[in-house]
FISE-625326 format. One record per residue (C-alpha): residue number from 0; x, y, z. Coordinates in Angstrom, 1 decimal. Each point is the difference from the previous one (the first is absolute). Layout:
% residues N
<pt num="NUM" u="X" v="Y" w="Z"/>
...
END
This chain:
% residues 275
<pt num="0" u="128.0" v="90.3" w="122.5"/>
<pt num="1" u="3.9" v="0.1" w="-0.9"/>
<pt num="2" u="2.0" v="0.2" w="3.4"/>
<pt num="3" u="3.7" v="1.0" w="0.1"/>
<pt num="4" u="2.3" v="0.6" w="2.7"/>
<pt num="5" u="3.6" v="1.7" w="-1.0"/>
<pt num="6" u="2.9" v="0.5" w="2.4"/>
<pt num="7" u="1.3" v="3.4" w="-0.3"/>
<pt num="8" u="3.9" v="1.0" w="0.7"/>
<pt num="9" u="1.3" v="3.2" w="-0.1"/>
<pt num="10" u="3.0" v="1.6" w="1.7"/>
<pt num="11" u="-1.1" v="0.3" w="3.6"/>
<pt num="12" u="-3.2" v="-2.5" w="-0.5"/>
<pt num="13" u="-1.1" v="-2.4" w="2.9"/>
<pt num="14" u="-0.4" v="-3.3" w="-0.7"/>
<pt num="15" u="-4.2" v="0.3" w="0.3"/>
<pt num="16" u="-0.3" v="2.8" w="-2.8"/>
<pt num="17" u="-1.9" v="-2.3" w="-2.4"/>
<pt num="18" u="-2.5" v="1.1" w="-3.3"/>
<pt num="19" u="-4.1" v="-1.8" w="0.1"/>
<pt num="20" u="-1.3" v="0.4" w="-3.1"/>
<pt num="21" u="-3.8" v="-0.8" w="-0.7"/>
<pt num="22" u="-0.8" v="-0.6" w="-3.1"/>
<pt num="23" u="-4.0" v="-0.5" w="-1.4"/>
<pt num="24" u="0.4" v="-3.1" w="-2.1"/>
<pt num="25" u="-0.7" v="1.3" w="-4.2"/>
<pt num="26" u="-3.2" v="-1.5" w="-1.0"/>
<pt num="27" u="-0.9" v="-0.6" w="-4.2"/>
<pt num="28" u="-3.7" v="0.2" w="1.4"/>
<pt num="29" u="1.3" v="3.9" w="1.6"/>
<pt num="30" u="-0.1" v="2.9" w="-2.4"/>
<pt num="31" u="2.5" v="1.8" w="2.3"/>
<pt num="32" u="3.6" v="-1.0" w="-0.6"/>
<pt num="33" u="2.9" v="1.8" w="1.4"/>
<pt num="34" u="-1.0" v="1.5" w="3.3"/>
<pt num="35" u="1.9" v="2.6" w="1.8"/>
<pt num="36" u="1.9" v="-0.4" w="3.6"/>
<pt num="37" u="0.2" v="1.2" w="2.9"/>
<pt num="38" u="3.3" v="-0.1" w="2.0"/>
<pt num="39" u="-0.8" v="0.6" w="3.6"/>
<pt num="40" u="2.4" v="0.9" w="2.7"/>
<pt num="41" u="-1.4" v="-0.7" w="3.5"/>
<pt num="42" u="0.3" v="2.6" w="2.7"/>
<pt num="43" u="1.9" v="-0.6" w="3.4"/>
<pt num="44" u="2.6" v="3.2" w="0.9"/>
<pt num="45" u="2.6" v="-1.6" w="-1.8"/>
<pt num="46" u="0.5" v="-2.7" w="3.0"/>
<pt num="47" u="-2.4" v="-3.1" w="-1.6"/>
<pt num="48" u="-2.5" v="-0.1" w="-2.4"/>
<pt num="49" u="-3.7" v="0.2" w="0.5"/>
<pt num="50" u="-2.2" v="-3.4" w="-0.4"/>
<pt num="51" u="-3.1" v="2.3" w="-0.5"/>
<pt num="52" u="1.4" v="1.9" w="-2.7"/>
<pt num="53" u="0.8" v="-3.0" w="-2.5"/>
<pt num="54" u="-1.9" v="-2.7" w="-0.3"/>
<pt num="55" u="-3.5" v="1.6" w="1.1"/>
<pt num="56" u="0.6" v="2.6" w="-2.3"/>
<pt num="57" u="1.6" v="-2.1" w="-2.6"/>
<pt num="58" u="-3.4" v="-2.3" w="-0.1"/>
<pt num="59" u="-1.8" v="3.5" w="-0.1"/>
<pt num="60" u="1.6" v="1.1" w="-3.4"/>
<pt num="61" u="-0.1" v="-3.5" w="-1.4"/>
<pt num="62" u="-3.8" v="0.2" w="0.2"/>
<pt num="63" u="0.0" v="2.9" w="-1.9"/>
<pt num="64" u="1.7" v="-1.8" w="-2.6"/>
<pt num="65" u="3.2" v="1.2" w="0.8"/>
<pt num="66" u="3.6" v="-2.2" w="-0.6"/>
<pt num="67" u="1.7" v="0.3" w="3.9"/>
<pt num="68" u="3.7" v="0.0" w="1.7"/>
<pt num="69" u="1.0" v="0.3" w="3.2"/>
<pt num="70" u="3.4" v="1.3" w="0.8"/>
<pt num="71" u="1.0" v="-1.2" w="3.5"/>
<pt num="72" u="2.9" v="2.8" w="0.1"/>
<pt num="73" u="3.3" v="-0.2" w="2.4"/>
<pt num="74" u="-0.8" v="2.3" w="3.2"/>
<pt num="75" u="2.3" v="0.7" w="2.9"/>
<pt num="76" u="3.2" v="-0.6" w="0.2"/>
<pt num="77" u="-0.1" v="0.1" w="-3.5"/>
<pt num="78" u="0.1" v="3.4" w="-1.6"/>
<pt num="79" u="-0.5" v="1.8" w="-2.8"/>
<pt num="80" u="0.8" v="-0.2" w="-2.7"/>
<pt num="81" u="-0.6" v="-3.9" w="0.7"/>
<pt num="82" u="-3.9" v="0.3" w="-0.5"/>
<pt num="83" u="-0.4" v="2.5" w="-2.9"/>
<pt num="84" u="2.3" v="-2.6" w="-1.9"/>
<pt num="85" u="-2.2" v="-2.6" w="1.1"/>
<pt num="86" u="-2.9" v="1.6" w="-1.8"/>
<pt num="87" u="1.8" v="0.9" w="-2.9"/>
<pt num="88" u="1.2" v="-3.8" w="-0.5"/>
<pt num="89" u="-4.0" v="-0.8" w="0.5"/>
<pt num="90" u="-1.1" v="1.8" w="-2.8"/>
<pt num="91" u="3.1" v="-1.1" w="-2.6"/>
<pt num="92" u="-1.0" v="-3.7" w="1.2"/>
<pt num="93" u="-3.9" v="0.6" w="-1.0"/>
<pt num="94" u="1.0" v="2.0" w="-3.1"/>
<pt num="95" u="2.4" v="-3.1" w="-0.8"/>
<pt num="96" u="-3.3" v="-2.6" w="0.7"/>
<pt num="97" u="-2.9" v="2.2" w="-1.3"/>
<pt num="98" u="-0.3" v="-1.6" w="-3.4"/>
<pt num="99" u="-0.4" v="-3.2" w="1.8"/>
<pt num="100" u="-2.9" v="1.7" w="2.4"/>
<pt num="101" u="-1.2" v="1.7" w="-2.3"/>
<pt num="102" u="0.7" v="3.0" w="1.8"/>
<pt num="103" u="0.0" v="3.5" w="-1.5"/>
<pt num="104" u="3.2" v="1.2" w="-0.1"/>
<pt num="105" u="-0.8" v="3.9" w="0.1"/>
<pt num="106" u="-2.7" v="-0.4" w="3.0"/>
<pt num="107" u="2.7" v="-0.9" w="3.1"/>
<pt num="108" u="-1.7" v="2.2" w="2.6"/>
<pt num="109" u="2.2" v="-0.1" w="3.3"/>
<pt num="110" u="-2.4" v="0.5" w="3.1"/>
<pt num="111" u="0.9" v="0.7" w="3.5"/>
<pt num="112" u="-1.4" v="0.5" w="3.7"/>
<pt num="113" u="1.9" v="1.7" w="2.3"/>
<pt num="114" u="3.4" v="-0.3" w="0.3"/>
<pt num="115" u="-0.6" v="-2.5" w="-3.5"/>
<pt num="116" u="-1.3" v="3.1" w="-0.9"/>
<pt num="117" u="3.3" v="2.1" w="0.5"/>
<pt num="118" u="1.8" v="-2.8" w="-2.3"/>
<pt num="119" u="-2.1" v="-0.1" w="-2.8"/>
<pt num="120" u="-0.1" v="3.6" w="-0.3"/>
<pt num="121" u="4.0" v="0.0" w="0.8"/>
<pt num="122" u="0.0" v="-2.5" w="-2.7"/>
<pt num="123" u="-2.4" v="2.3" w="-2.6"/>
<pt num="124" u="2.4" v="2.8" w="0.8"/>
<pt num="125" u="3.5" v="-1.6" w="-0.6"/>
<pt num="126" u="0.2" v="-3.0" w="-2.3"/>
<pt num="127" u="1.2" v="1.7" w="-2.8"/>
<pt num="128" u="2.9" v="1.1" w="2.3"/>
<pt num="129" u="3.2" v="-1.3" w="-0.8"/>
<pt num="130" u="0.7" v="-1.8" w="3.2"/>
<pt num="131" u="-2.7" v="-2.2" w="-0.9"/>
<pt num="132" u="0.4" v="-0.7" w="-3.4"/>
<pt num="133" u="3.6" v="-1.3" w="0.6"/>
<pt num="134" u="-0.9" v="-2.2" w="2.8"/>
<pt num="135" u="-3.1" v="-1.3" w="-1.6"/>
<pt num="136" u="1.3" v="-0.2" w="-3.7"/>
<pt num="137" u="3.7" v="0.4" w="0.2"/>
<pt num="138" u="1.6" v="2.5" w="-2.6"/>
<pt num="139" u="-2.7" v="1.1" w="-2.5"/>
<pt num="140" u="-1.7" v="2.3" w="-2.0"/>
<pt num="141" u="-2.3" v="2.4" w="0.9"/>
<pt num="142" u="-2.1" v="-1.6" w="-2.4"/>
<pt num="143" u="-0.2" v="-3.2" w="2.5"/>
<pt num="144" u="-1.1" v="2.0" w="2.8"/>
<pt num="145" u="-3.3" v="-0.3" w="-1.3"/>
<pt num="146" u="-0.5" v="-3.2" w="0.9"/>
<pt num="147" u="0.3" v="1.6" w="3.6"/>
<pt num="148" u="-3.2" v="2.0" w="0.0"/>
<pt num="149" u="-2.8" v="-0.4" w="1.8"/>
<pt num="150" u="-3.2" v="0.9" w="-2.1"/>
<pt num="151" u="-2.2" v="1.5" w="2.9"/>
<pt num="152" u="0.3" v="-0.1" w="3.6"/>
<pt num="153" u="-2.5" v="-0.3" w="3.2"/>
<pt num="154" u="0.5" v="1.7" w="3.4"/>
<pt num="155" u="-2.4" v="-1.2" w="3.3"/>
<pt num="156" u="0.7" v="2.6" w="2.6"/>
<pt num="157" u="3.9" v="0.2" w="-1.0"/>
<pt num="158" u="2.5" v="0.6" w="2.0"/>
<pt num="159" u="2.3" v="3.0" w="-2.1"/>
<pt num="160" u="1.3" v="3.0" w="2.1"/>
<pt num="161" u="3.1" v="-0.3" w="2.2"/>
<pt num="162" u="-0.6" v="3.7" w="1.1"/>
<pt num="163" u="-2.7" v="1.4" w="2.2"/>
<pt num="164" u="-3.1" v="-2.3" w="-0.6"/>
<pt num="165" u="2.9" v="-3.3" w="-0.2"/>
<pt num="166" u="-1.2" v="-3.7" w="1.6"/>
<pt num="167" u="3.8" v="0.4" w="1.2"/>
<pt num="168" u="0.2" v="-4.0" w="1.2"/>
<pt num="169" u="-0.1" v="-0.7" w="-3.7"/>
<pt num="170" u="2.1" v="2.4" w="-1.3"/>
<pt num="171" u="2.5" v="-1.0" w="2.9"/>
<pt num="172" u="-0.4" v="-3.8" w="-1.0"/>
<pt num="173" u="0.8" v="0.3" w="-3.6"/>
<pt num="174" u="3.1" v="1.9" w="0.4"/>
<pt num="175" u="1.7" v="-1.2" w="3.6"/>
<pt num="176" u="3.3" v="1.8" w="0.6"/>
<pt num="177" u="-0.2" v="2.1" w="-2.9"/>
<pt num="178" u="-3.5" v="1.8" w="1.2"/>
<pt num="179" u="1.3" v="3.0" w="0.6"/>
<pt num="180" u="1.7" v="1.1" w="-3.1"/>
<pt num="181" u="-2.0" v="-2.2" w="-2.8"/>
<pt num="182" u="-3.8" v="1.1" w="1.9"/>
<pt num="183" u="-0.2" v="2.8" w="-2.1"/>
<pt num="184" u="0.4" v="-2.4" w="-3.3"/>
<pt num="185" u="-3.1" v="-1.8" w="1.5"/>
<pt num="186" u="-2.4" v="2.9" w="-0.4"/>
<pt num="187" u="-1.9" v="-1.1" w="-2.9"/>
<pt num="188" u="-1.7" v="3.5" w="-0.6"/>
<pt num="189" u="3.4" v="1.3" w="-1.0"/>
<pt num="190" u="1.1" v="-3.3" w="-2.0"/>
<pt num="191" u="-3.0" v="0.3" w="-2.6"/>
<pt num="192" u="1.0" v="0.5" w="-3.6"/>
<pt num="193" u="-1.8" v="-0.4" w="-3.5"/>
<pt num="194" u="0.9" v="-3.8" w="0.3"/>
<pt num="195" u="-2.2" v="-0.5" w="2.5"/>
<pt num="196" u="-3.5" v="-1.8" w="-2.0"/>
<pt num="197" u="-3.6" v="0.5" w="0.9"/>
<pt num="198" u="-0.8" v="0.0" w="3.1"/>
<pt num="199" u="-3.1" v="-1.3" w="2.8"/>
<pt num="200" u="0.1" v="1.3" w="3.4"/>
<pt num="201" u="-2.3" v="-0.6" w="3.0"/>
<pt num="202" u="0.4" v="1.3" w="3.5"/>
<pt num="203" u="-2.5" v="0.3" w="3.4"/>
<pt num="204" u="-0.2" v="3.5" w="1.1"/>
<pt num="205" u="0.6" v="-1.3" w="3.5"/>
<pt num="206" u="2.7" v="-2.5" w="-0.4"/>
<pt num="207" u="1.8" v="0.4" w="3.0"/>
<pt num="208" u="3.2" v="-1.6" w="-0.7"/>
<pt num="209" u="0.6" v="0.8" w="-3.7"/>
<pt num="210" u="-1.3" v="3.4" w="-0.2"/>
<pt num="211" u="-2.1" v="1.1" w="-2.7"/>
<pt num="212" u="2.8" v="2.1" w="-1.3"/>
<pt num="213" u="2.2" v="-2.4" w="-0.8"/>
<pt num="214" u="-2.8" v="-0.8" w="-3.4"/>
<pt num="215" u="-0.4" v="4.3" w="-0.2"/>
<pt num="216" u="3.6" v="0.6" w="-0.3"/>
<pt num="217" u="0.5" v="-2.9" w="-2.8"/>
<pt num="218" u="-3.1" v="1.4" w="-1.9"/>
<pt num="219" u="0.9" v="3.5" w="0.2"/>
<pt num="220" u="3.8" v="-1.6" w="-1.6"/>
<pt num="221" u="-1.7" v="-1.7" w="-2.5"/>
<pt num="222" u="-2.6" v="2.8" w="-0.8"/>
<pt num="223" u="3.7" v="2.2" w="-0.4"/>
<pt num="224" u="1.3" v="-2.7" w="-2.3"/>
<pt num="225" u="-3.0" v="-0.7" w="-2.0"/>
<pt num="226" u="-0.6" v="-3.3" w="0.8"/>
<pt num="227" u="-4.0" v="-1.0" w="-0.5"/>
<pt num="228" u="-1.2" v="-0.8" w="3.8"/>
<pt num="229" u="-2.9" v="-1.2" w="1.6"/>
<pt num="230" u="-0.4" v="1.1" w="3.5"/>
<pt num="231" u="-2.5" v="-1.3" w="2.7"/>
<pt num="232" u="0.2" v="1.0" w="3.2"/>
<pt num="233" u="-2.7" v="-1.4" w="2.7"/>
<pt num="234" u="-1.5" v="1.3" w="2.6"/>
<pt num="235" u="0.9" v="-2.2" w="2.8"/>
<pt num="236" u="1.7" v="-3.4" w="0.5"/>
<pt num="237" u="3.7" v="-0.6" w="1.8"/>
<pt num="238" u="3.3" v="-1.7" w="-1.2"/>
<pt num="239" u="0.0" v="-2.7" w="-2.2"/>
<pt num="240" u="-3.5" v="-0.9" w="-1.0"/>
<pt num="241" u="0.7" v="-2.4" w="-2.8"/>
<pt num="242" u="-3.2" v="-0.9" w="-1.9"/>
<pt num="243" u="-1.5" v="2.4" w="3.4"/>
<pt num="244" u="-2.5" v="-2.7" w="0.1"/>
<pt num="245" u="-0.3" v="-2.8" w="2.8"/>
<pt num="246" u="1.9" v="-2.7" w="-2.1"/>
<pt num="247" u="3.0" v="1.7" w="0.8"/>
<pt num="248" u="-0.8" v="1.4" w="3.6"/>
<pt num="249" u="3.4" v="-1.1" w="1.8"/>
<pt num="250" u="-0.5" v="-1.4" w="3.6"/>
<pt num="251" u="-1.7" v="2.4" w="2.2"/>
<pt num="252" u="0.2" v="2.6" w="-2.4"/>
<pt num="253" u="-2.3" v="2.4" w="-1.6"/>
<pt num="254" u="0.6" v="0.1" w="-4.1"/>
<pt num="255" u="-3.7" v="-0.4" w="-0.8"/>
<pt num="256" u="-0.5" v="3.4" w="-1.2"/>
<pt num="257" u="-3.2" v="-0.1" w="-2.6"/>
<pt num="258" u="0.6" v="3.2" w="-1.1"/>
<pt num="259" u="3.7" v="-0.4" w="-1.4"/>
<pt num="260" u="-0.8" v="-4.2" w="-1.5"/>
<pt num="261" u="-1.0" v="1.4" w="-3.4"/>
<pt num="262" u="3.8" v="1.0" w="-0.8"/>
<pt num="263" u="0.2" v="-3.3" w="-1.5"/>
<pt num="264" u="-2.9" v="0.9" w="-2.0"/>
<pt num="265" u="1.1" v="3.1" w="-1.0"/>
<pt num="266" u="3.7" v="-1.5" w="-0.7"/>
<pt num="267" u="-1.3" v="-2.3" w="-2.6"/>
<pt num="268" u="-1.7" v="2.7" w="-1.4"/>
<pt num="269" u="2.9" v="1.8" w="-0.5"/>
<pt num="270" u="1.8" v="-3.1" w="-1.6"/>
<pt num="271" u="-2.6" v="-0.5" w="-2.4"/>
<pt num="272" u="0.3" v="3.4" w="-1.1"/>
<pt num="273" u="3.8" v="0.2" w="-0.5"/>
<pt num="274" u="0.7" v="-4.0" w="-0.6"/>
END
């Protein structure tokens, strides 16, 4: 295995935000060559994020034969746009290495849990938006943008709405001061456009934190939009499941949820189809 660590600095980044990247090692004796990668985003409410949403998950994919990065955003104080740039300057840096990881440059999936989940589908919603483009790139051509795009993208029980169904505490972590007038910006359901690339969703009907909605709303968006979506929704399970098996039960906790662990299954399934 390749193993890479990046710093990432963007206007408003913390001095942690850093890039993992874990790379399967090419093999002459391997008939598979470039490999597509996910780019996960760890969930935490925008205040830290999650150790069961990166590496366990990040080992998960890799078995499936899967390249893996980890994005270890900037959370409170920082806010946004600090962490959407952060992602953006992930994927130009594996774009920029993936002839030398063999990496397939048009299968960049950006996955998210959670509040991870609200930033990579923030991300698939906005990065051909001129405010990232200039910060990312500089003065370009539209042309350029495309380096930007993310080829597919993976939600685990996303936080989206900042309206009735809303996990307010990350909404009000990403924005600080400016919550009340930029919340409304933050509704994902209403940010969706035909930008936005194929798309894998996976919700508990009883998720008591995030609710179910949140994944309903962005699917009903994306079903407006045309977007091709996958959308699983379980029948039981809380908050933040991860692999909702027991090697990522958190400490007292109760994430061993048979019934929702073949999302990873039925993930792979979906990126074999499409990538």
């Amino acid at each position: 295995m390749i193993y890479k660590e990046f710093r990432i600095s963007e206007e408003g980044s913390l001095d942690y935000a850093k890039l993992n990247v874990y790379i399967q090692e090419p093999s002459e004796s391997l008939s598979i060559s470039k490999r597509p990668l996910i780019l996960l985003c760890p969930g935490g409410a925008y205040a830290y994020t999650s150790d069961r949403e990166a590496e366990p998950l990040a080992f998960a994919f890799m078995a499936k034969g899967l390249n893996v990065a980890i994005l270890r955003y900037s959370c409170a104080p920082a806010v946004f746009p600090a962490s959407l740039l952060e992602l953006g300057r992930s994927i130009l840096t594996i774009r920029e290495n993936a002839k030398e990881w063999e990496v397939d440059e048009n299968a960049i999936i950006i996955e998210g849990c959670s509040a991870g989940g609200h930033l990579a589908a923030s991300y698939a919603c906005m990065w051909k938006r001129d405010f990232v483009s200039k910060a990312l790139l500089g003065d370009t051509k539209d042309s350029s943008k495309e380096k930007l795009r993310p080829n597919g993208l993976m939600l685990c029980y996303p936080v989206i709405t900042s309206g009735k169904f809303a996990h307010r505490g990350s909404i009000e972590n990403l924005l600080g001061d400016r919550y009340e007038y930029m919340k409304e910006d933050m509704s994902l359901e209403n940010q969706v456009n035909s930008d936005v690339p194929k798309t894998f969703i996976w919700h508990t009907f009883t998720d008591g934190s995030v609710p179910v909605e949140n994944s309903l709303l962005f699917a009903t968006a994306l079903r407006e939009n045309n977007i091709n979506t996958e959308l699983h929704i379980f029948p039981e399970g809380g908050h933040g499941l991860s692999l909702a098996n027991k090697l990522t039960l958190s400490n007292g906790g109760n994430e061993d949820v048979p019934s929702a662990a073949p999302w990873i299954d039925l993930a792979t399934t979906w990126l074999d189809r499409f990538f």
